[in-house]
LOKOLTI-661626 format. One record per residue: residue number from 1; residue in three letters; chain; x, y, z of N, C-alpha, C in turn. Coordinates in nm, 3 decimals. Each point is the difference from the previous one (the first is absolute). Layout:
% LOKOLTI-661626
<atom NUM, ALA, A, <X, Y, Z>, <X, Y, Z>, <X, Y, Z>>
...
This chain:
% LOKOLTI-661626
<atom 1, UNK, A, <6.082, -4.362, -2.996>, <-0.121, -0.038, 0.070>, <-0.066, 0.124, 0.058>>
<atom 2, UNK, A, <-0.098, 0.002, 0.009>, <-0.117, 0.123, 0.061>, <-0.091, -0.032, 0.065>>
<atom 3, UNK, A, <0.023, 0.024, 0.132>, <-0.084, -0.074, 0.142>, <-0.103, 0.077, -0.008>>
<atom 4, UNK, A, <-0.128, -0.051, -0.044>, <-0.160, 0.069, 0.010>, <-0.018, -0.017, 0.132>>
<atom 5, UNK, A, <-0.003, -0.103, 0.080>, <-0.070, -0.054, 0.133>, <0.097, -0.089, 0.046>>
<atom 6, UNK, A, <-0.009, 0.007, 0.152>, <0.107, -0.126, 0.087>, <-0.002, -0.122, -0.077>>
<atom 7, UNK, A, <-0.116, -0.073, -0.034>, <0.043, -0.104, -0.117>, <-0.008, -0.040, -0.103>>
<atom 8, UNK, A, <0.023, 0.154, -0.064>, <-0.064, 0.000, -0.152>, <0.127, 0.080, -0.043>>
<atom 9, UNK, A, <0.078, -0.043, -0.153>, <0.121, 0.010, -0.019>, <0.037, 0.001, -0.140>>
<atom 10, UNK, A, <-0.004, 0.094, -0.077>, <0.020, -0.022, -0.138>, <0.114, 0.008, -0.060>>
<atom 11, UNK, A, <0.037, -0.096, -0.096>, <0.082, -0.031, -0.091>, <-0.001, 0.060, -0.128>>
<atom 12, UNK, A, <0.080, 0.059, -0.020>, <0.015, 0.075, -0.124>, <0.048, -0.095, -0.082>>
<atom 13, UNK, A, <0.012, 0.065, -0.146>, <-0.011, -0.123, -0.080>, <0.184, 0.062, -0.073>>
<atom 14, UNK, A, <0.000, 0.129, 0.017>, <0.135, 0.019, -0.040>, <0.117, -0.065, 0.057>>
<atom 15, UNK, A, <0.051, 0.007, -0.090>, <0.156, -0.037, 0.045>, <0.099, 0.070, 0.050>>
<atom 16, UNK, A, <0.094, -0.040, 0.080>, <0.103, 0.086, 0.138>, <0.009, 0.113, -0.111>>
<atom 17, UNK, A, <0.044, 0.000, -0.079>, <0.106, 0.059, -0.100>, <-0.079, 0.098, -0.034>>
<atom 18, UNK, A, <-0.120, 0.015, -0.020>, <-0.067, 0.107, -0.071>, <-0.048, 0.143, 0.155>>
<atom 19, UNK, A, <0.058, -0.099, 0.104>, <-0.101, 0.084, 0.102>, <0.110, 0.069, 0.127>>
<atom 20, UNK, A, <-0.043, 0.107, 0.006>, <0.115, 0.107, 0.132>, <0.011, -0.058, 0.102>>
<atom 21, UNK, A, <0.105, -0.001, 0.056>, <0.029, -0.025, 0.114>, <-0.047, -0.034, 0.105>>
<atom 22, UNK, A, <-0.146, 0.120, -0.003>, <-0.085, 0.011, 0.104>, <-0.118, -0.155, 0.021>>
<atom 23, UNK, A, <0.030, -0.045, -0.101>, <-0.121, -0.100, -0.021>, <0.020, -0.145, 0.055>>
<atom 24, UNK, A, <0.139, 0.041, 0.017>, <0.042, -0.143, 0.135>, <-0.027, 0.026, 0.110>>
<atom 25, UNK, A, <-0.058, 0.104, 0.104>, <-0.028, 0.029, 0.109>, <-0.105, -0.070, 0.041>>
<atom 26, UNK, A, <-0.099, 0.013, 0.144>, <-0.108, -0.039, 0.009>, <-0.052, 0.169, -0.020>>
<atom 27, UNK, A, <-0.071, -0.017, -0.117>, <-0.094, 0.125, -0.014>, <-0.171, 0.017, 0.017>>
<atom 28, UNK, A, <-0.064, 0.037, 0.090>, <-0.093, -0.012, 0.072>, <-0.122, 0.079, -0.112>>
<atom 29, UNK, A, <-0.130, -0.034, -0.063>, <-0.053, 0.095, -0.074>, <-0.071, 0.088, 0.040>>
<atom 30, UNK, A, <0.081, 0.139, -0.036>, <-0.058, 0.129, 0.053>, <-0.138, 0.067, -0.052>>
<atom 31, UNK, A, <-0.034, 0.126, 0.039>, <-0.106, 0.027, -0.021>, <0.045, 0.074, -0.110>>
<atom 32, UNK, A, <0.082, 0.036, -0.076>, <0.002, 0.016, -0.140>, <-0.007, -0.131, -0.081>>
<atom 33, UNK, A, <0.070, -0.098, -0.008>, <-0.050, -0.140, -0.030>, <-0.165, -0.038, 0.000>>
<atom 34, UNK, A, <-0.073, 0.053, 0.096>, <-0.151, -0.040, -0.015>, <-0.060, 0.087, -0.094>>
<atom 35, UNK, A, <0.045, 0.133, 0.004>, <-0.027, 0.096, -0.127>, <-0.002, -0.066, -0.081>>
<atom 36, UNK, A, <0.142, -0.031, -0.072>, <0.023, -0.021, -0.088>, <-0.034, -0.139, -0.027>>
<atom 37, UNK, A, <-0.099, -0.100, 0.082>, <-0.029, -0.112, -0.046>, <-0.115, 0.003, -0.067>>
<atom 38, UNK, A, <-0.103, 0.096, 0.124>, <-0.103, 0.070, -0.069>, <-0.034, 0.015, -0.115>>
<atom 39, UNK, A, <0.088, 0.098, -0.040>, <0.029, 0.080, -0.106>, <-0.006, -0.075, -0.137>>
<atom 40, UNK, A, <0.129, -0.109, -0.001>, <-0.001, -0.054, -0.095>, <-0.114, -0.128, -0.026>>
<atom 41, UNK, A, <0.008, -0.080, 0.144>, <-0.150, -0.060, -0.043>, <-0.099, 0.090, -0.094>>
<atom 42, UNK, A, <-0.073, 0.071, 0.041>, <-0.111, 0.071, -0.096>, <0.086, 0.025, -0.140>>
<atom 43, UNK, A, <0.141, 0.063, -0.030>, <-0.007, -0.031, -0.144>, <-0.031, -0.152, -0.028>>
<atom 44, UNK, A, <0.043, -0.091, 0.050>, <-0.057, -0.160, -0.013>, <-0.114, 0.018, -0.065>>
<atom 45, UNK, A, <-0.090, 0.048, 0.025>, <-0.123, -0.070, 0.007>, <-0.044, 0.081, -0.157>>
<atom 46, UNK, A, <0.059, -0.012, -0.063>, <0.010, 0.033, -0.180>, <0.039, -0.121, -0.100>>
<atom 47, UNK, A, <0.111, -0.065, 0.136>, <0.086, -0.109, -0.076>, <-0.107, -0.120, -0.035>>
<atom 48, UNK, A, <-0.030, -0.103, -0.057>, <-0.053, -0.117, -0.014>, <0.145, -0.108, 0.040>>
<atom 49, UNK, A, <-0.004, -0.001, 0.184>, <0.094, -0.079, 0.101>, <-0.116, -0.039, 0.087>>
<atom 50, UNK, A, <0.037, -0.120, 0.041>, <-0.034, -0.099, 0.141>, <0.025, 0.085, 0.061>>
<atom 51, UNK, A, <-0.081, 0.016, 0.147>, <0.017, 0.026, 0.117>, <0.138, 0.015, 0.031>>
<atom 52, UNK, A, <0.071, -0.134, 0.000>, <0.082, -0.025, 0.060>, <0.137, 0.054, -0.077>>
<atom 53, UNK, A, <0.003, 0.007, -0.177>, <0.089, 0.058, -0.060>, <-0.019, 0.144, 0.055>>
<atom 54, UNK, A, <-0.078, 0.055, 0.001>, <-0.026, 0.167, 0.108>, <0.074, -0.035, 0.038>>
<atom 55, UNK, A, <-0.013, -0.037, 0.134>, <0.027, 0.030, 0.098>, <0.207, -0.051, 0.008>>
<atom 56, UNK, A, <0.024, -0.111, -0.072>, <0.125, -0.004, -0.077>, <0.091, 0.088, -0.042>>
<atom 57, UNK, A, <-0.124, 0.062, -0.070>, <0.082, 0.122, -0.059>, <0.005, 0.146, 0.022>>
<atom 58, UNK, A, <-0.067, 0.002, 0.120>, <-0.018, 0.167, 0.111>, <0.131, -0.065, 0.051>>
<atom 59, UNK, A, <0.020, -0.125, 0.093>, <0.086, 0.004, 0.068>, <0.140, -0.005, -0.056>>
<atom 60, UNK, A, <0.023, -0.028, -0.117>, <0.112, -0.004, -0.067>, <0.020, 0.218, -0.044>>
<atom 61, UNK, A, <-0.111, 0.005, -0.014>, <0.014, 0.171, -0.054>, <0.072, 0.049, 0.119>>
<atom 62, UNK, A, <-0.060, -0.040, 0.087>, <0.044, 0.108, 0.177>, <0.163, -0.027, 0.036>>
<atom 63, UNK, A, <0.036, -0.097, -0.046>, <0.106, -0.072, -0.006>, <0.122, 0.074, -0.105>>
<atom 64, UNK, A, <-0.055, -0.024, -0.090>, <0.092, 0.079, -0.114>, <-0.021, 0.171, -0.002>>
<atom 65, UNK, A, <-0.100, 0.018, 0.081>, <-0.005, 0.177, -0.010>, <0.117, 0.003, 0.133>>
<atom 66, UNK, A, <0.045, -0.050, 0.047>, <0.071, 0.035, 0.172>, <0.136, -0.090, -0.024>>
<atom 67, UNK, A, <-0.001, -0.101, -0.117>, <0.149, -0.045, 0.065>, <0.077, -0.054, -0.199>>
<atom 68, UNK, A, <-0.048, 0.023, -0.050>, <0.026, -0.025, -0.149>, <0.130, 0.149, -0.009>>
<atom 69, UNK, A, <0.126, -0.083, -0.048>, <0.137, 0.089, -0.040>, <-0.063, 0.071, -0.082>>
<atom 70, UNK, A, <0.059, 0.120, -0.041>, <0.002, 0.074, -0.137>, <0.031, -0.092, -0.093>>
<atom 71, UNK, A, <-0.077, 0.010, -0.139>, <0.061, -0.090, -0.114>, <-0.018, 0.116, -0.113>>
<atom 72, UNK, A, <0.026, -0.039, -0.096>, <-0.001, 0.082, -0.123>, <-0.079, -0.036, -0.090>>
<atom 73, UNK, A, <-0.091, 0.062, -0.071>, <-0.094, -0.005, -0.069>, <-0.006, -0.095, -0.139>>
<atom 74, UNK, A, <-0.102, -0.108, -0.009>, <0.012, -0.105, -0.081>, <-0.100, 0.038, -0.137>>
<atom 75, UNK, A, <-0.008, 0.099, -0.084>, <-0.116, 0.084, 0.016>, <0.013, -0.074, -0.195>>
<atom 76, UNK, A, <0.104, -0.069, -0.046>, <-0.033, -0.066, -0.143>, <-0.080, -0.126, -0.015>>
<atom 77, UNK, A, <-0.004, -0.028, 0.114>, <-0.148, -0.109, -0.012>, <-0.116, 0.065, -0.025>>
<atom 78, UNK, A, <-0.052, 0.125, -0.005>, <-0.102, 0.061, -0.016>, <0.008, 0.136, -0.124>>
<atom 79, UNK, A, <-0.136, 0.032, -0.080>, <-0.013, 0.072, -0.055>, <0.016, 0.132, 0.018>>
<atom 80, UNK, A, <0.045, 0.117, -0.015>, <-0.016, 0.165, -0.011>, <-0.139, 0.004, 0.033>>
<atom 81, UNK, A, <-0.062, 0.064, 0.060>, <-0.126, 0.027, -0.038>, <-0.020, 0.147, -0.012>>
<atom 82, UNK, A, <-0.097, 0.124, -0.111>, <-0.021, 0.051, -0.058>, <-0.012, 0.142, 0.090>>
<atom 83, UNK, A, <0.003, -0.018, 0.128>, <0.000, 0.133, 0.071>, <0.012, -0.074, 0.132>>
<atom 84, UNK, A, <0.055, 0.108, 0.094>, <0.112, -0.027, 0.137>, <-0.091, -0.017, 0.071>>
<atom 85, UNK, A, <0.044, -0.110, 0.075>, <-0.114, -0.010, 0.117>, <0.070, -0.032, 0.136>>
<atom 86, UNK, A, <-0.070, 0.096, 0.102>, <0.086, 0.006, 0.134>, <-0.095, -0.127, 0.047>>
<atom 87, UNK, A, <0.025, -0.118, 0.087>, <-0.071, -0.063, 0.110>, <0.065, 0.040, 0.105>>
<atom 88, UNK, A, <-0.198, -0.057, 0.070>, <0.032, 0.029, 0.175>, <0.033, -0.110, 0.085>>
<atom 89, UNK, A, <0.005, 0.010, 0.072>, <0.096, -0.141, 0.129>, <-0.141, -0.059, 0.019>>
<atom 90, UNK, A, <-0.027, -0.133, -0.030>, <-0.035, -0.098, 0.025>, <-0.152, -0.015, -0.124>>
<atom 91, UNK, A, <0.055, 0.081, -0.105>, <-0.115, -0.001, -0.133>, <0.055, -0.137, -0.077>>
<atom 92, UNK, A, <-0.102, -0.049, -0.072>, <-0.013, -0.108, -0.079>, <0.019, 0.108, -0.120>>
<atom 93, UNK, A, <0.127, -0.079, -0.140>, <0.002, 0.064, -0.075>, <0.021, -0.086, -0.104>>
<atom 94, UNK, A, <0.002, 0.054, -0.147>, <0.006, -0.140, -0.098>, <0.143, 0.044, -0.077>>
<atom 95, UNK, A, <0.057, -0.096, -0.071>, <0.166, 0.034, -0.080>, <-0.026, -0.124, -0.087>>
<atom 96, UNK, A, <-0.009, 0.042, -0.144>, <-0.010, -0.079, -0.117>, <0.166, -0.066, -0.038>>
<atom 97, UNK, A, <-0.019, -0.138, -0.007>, <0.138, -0.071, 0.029>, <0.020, 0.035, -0.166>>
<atom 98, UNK, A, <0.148, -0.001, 0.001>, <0.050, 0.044, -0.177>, <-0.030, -0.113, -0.046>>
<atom 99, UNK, A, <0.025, -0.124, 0.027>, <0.064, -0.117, -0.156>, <-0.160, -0.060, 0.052>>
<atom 100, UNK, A, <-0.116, 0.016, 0.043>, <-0.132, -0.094, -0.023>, <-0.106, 0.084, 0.002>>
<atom 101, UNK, A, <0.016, 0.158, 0.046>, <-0.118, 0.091, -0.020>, <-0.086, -0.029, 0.091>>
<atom 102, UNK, A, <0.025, -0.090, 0.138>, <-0.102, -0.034, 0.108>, <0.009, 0.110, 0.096>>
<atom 103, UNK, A, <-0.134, 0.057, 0.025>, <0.025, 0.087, 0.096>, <-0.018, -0.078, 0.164>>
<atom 104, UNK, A, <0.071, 0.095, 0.048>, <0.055, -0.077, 0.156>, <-0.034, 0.059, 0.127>>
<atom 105, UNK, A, <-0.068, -0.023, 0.066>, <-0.005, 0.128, 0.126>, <0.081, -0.036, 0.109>>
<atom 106, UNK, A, <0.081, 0.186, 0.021>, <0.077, -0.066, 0.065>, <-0.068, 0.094, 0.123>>
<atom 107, UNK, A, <0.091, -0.052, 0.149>, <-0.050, 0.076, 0.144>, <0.112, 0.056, 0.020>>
<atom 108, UNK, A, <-0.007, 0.121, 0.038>, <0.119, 0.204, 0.055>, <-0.025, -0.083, 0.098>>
<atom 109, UNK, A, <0.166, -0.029, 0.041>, <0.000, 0.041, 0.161>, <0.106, 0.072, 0.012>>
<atom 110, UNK, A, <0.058, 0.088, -0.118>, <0.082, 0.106, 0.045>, <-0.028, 0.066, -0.108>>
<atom 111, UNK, A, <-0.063, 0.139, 0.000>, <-0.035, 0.068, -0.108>, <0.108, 0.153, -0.042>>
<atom 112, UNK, A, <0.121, -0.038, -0.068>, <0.070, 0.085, -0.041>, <-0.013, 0.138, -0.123>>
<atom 113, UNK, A, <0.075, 0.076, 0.021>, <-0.019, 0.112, -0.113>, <0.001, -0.054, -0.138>>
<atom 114, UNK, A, <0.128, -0.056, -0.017>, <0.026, -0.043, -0.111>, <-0.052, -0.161, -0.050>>
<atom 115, UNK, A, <0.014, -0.066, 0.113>, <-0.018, -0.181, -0.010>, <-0.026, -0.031, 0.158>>
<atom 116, UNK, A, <-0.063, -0.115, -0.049>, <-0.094, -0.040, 0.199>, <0.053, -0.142, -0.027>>
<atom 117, UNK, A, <-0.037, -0.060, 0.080>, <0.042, -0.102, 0.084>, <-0.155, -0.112, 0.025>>
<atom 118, UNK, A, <-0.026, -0.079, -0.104>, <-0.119, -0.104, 0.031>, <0.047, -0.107, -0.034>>
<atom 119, UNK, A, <-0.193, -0.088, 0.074>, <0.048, -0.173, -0.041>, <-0.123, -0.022, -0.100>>
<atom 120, UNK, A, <0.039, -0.086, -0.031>, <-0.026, -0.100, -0.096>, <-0.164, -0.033, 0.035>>
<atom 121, UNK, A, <-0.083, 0.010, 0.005>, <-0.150, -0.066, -0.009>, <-0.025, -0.098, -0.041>>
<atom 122, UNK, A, <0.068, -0.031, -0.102>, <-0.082, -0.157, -0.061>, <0.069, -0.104, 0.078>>
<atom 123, UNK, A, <-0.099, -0.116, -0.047>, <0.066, -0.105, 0.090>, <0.158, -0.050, -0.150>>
<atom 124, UNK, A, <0.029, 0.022, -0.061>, <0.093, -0.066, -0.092>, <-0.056, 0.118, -0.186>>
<atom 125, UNK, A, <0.142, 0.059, -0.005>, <0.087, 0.070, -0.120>, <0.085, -0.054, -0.050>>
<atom 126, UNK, A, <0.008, 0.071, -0.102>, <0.104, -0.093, -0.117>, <0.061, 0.151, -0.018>>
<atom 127, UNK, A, <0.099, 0.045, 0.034>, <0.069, 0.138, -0.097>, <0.125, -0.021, -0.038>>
<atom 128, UNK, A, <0.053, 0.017, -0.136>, <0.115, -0.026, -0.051>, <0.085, -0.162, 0.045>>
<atom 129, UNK, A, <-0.126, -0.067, 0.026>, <0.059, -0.159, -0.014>, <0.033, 0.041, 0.131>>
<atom 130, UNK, A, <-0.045, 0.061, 0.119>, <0.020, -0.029, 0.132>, <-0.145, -0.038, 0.052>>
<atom 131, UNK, A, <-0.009, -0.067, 0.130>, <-0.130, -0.084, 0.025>, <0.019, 0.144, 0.142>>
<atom 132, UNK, A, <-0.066, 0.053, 0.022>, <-0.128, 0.076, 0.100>, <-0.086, -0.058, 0.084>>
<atom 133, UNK, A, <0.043, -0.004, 0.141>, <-0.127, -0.018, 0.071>, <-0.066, 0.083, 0.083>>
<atom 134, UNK, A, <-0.127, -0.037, 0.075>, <-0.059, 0.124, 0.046>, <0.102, 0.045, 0.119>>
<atom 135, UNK, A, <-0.018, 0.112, 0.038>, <0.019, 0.093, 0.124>, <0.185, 0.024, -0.051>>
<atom 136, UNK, A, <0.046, -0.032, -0.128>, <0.179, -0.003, -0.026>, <0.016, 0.179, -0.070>>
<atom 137, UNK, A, <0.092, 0.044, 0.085>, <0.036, 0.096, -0.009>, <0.068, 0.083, -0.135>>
<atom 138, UNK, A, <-0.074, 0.123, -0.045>, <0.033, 0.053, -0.133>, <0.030, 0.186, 0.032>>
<atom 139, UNK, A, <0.093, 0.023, -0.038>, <0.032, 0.158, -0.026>, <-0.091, -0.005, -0.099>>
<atom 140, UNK, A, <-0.049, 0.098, -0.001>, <-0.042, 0.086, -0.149>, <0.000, 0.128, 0.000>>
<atom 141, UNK, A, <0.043, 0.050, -0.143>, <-0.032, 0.145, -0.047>, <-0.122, 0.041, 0.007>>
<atom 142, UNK, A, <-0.049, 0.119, 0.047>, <-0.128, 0.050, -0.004>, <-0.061, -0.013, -0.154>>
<atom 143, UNK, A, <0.107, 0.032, -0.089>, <-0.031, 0.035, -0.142>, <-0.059, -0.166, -0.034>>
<atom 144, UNK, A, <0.030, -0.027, 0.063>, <-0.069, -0.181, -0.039>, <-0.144, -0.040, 0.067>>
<atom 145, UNK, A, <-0.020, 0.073, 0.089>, <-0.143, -0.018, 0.063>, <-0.116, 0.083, -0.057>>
<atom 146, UNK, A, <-0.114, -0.125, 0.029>, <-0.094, 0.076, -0.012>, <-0.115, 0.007, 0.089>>
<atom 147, UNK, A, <-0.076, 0.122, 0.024>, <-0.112, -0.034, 0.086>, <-0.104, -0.155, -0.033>>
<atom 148, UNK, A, <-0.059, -0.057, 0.109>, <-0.095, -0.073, -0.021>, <-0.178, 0.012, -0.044>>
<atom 149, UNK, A, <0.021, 0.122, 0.102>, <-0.154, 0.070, -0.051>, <0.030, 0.098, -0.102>>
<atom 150, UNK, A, <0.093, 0.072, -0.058>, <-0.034, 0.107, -0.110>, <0.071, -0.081, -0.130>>
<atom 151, UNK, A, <-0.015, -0.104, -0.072>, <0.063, -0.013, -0.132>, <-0.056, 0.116, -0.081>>
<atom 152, UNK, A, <0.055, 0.081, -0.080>, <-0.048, 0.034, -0.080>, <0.053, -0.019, -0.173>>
<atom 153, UNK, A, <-0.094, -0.025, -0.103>, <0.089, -0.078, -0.087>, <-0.078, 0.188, -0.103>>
<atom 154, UNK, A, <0.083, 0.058, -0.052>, <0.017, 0.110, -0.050>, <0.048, -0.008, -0.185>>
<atom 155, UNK, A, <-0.027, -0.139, -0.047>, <0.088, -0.039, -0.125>, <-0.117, -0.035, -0.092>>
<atom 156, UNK, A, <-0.120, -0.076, 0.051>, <-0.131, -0.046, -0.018>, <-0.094, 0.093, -0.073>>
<atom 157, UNK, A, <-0.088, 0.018, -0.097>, <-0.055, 0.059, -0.053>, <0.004, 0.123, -0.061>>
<atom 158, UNK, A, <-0.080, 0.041, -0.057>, <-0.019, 0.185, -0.026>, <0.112, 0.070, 0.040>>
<atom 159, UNK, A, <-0.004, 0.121, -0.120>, <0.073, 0.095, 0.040>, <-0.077, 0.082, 0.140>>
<atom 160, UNK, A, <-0.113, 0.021, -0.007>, <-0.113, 0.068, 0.102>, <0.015, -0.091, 0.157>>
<atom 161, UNK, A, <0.048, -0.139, -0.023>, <-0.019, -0.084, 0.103>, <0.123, 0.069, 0.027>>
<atom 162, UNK, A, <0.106, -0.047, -0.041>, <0.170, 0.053, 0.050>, <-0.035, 0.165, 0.067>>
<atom 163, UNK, A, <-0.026, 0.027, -0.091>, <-0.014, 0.125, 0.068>, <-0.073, 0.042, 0.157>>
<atom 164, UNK, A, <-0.150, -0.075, 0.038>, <-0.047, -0.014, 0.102>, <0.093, -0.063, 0.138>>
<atom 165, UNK, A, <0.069, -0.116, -0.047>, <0.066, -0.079, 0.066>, <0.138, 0.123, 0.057>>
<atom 166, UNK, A, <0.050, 0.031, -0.064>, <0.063, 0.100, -0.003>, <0.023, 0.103, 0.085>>
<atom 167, UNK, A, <-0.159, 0.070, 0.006>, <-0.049, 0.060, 0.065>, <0.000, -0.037, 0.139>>
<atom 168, UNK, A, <-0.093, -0.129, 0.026>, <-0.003, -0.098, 0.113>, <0.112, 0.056, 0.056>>
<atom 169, UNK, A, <0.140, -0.101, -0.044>, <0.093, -0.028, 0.056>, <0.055, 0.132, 0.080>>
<atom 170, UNK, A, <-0.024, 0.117, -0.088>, <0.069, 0.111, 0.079>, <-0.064, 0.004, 0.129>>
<atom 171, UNK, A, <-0.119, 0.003, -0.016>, <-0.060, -0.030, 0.146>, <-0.023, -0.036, 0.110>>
<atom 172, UNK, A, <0.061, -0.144, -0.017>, <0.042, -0.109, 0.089>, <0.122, 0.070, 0.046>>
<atom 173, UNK, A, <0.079, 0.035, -0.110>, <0.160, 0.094, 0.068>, <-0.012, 0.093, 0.043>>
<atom 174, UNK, A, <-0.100, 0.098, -0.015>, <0.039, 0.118, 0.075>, <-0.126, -0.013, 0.106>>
């Protein structure tokens, strides 16, 4: 639970088992908590969510960024994708599921070197014959993410196009 106000009181949707120790306390929300509600609200506002799924799913993020165990990375539900991509803490990002090719956006609320720590966006996934719901917690490999604003598809046309694109891309990287 995460006390916003004397009578305002949120329920997380995780289960004992997934969450530290700390998350049985009365934990009061700090002024890093409002940051970070901030924060992730405005990536929200990309998503096509209700109000109220927002706001669902900031409070479930603030939640799992502060009291979610270490888990280990679930990263074969999703595709390789074609060049490494670091995310930042509280970016909206997309990960192409392997067995249906649906791309998925997911929300960083722990943005690692190698693999970060997001949830789920949609309201309901299907990956490898497991059912997904929104704000449910996923390791992933970086090598599996992708930005939301930069797709770049580099496979498409011309040798002259590849080549431009090419070009692009170094750009964006360096």
């Amino acid at each position: 639970m995460l006390e916003i106000a004397n009578d305002m009181v949120f329920r997380s949707r995780y289960p004992a088992k997934i969450l530290t120790p700390d998350a049985f306390h009365s934990v009061s929300f700090s002024v890093d908590d409002a940051t970070a509600y901030y924060l992730f609200y405005e990536s929200c506002s990309q998503l096509n969510l209700t109000e109220p799924q927002k706001v669902e799913l900031v409070l479930n993020a603030i939640v799992a960024a502060n009291f979610i165990k270490p888990q280990m990375p679930k990263s074969w539900y999703f595709v390789q994708q074609p060049m490494l991509f670091t995310p930042s803490f509280g970016e909206v990002v997309e990960a192409q599921v392997q067995d249906t090719g649906q791309l998925v956006n997911l929300f960083v609320v722990e943005a690692g070197i190698s693999a970060s720590v997001c949830l789920i966006t949609e309201p309901n996934v299907m990956m490898a014959g497991k059912h997904f719901n929104m704000a449910d917690v996923v390791k992933v490999m970086n090598d599996r993410l992708a930005s939301k604003h930069q797709r770049i598809n580099i496979t498409a046309g011309t040798h002259e196009d590849d080549d431009e694109s090419v070009i692009n891309l170094f750009y964006q990287v360096c």
